[in-house]
C-alpha positions in Angstrom: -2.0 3.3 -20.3 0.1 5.7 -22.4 3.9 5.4 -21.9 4.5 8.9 -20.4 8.2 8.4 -20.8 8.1 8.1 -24.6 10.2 4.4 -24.2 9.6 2.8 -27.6 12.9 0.3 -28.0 12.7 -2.8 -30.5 10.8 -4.8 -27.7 8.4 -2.1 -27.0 7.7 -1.8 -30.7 5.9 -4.9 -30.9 3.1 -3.6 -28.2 4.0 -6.0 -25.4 2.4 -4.5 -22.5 4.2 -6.9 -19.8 7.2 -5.4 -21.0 6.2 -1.8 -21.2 5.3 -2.1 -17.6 8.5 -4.2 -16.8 10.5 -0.6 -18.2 8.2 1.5 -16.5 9.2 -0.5 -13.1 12.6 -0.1 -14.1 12.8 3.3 -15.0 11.2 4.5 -11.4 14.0 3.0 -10.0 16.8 4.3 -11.9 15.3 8.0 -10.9 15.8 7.1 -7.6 18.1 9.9 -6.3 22.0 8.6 -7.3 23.1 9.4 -3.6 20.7 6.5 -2.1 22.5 4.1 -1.7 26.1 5.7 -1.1 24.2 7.5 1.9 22.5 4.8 3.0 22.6 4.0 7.3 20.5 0.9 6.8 19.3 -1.8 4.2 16.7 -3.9 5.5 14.0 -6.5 4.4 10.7 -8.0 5.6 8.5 -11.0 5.0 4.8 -11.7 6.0 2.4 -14.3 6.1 -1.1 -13.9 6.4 -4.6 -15.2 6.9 -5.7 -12.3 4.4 -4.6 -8.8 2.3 -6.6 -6.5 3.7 -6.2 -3.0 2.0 -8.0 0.0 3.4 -11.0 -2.4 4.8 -11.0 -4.2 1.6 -9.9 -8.0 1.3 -7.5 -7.9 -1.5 -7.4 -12.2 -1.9 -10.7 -12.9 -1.7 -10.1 -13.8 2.1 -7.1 -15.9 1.4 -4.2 -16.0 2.5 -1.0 -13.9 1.5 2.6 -13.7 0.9 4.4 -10.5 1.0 7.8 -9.4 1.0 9.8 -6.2 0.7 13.0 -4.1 0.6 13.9 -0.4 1.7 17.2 1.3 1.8 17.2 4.3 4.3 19.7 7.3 4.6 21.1 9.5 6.7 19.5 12.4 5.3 15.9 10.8 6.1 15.4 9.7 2.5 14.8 6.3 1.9 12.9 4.3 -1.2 11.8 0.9 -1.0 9.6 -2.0 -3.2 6.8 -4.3 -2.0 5.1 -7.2 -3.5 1.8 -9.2 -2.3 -0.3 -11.9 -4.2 -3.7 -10.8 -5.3 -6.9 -12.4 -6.6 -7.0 -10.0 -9.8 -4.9 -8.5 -12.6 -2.4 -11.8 -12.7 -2.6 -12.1 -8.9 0.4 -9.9 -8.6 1.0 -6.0 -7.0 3.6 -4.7 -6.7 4.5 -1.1 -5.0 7.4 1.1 -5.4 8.1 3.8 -3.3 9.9 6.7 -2.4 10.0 9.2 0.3 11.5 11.6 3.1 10.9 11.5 6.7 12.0 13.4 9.9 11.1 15.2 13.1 10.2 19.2 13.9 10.7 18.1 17.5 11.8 15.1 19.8 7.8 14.4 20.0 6.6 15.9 15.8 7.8 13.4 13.2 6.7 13.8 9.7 6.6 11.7 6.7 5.7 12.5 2.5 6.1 10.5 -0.1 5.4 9.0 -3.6 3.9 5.7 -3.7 3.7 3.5 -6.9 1.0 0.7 -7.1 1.5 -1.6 -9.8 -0.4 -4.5 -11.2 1.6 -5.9 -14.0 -0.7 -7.9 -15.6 -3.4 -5.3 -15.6 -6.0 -3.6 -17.7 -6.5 -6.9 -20.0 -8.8 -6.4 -23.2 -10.8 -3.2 -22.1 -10.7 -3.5 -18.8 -9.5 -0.2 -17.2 -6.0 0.8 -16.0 -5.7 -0.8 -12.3 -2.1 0.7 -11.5 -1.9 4.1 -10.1 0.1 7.0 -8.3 -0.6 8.2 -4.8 1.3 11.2 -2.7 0.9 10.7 0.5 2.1 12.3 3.8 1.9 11.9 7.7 2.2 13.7 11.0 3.1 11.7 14.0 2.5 13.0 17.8 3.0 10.5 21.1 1.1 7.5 19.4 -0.9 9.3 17.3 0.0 9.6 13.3 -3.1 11.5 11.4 -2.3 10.7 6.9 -3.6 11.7 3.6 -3.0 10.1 0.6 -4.1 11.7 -2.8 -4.3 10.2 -6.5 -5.1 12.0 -9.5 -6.1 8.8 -10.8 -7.5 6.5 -8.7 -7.8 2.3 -9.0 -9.3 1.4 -11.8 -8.9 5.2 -13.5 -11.8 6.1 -10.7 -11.0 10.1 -11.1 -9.4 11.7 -7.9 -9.3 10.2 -4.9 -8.0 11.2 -1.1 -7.9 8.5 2.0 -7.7 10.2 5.2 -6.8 8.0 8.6 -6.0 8.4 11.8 -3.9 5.8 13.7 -2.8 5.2 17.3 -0.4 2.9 19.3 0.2 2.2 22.9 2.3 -0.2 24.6 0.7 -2.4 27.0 1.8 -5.2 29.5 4.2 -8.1 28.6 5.1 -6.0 25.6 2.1 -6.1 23.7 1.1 -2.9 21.4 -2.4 -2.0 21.0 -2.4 -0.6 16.8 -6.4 1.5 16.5 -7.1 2.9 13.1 -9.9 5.0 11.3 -9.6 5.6 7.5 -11.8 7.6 5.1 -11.9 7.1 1.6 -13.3 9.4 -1.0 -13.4 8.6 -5.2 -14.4 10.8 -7.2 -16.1 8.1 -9.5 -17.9 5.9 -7.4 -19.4 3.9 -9.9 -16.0 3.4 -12.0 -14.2 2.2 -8.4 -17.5 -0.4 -7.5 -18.2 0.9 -4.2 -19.5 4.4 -2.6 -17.1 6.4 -0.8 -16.5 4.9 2.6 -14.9 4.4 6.2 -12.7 1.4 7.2 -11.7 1.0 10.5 -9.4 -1.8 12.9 -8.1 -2.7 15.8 -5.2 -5.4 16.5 -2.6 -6.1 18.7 0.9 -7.3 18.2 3.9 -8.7 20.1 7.5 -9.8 18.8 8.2 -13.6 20.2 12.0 -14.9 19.7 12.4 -11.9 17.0 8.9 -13.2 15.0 5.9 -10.3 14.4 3.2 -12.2 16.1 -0.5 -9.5 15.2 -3.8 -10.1 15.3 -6.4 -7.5 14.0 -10.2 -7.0 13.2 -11.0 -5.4 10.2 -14.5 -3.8 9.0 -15.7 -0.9 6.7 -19.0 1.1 6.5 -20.2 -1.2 3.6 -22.5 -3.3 2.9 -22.3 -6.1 1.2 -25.0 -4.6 -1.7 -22.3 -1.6 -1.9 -19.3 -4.0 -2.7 -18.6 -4.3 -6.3 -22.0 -4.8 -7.1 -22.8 -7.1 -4.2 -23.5 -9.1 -2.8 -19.7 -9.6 -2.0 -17.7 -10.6 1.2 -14.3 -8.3 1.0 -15.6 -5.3 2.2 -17.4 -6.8 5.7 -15.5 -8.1 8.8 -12.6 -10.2 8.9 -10.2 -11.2 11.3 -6.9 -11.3 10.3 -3.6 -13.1 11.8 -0.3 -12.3 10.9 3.5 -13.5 11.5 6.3 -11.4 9.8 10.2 -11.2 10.2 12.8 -8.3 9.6 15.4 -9.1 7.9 
């Protein structure tokens, strides 16, 4: 992918994409808005482990299991900016998502949320294979359990063209403190055939409970696809999986 910053230092010159990407990574951070951190009401972490990655429907391990992690500062104003990392089964078995956004309320009951979000695969797009990392905005409404959110790229994964996910979430507490987490997502790519799959729905249901300060979940996950219409088929990361889940705060 083209260096849209123009970075071309004495490490750079010598075409070593790891490191072009390591600046890149760098970079987004340092544009990070300077009163972040001075601002900031709260600096927080989390850890995960999984029986699976699932992203949008889509297994993103090969149905194994994960290890993800994360930071986020938040301030007062509502802006915070954060960074993500999960294993994966392709592009060096790394991602790695940086982040950046603003959130708030129009009432006690309307919150809202936009954002840039900043998928990265560092060891990516190997020989001809195409770009993997990509740019999404996204942006949410929340009402009484409900959140409806669109994400757009102009540049999907895998440089699939355009692309816009659309889902539609709820949550509602239920006895002995147990949440009940429903979700329906549409995805559309402009390039089908560049992505591997047609455009398609995803949907899950899961429930969670904190035990002695552990995220305890356990979800189903399923899409629209068949196992012909995954990546060329037949293939197993697009059907249903069940997926349990411990995580901590930190």
């Amino acid at each position: 992918m083209v260096d849209a910053f123009g970075w071309g230092g004495p490490y750079l010159s010598y075409g070593d994409d790891k490191m072009k990407k390591l600046y890149r990574m760098m970079l987004f951070c340092s544009l990070l808005p300077s009163g972040m951190l001075t601002l900031a009401t709260e600096v927080s972490s989390n850890l995960t482990l999984a029986s699976d990655y699932v992203y949008r429907g889509i297994s993103q391990t090969d149905e194994e299991a994960t290890i993800q992690g994360g930071f986020d500062v938040a301030g007062e104003s509502g802006l915070y900016a954060g960074v993500w990392a999960s294993n994966v089964d392709f592009d060096g078995s790394i991602e790695i998502d940086f982040y950046v956004g603003y959130g708030g309320s129009f009432t006690e009951e309307v919150e809202y949320d936009i954002g840039l979000l900043r998928y990265e695969y560092p060891d990516d797009a190997q020989g001809d294979a195409p770009e993997s990392s990509f740019n999404e905005l996204y942006t949410s409404l929340s009402f009484k359990g409900f959140t409806l959110g669109f994400a757009y790229s102009s540049d999907f994964f895998a440089e699939s063209d355009k692309a816009l996910y659309t889902s539609l979430d709820y949550e509602v507490s239920l006895p002995k403190e147990v949440t009940l987490s429903l979700h329906y997502g549409n995805q559309s790519i402009d390039d089908n055939a560049q992505f591997g799959t047609p455009d398609y729905v995803d949907y899950s249901i899961g429930i969670s409970r904190s035990i002695e300060g552990i995220g305890v979940s356990l979800f189903l996950h399923d899409t629209d696809l068949s196992g012909q219409d995954c990546f060329g088929g037949p293939d197993d990361t697009c059907v249903a999986r069940v997926v349990f889940g411990l995580s901590k705060s930190l």
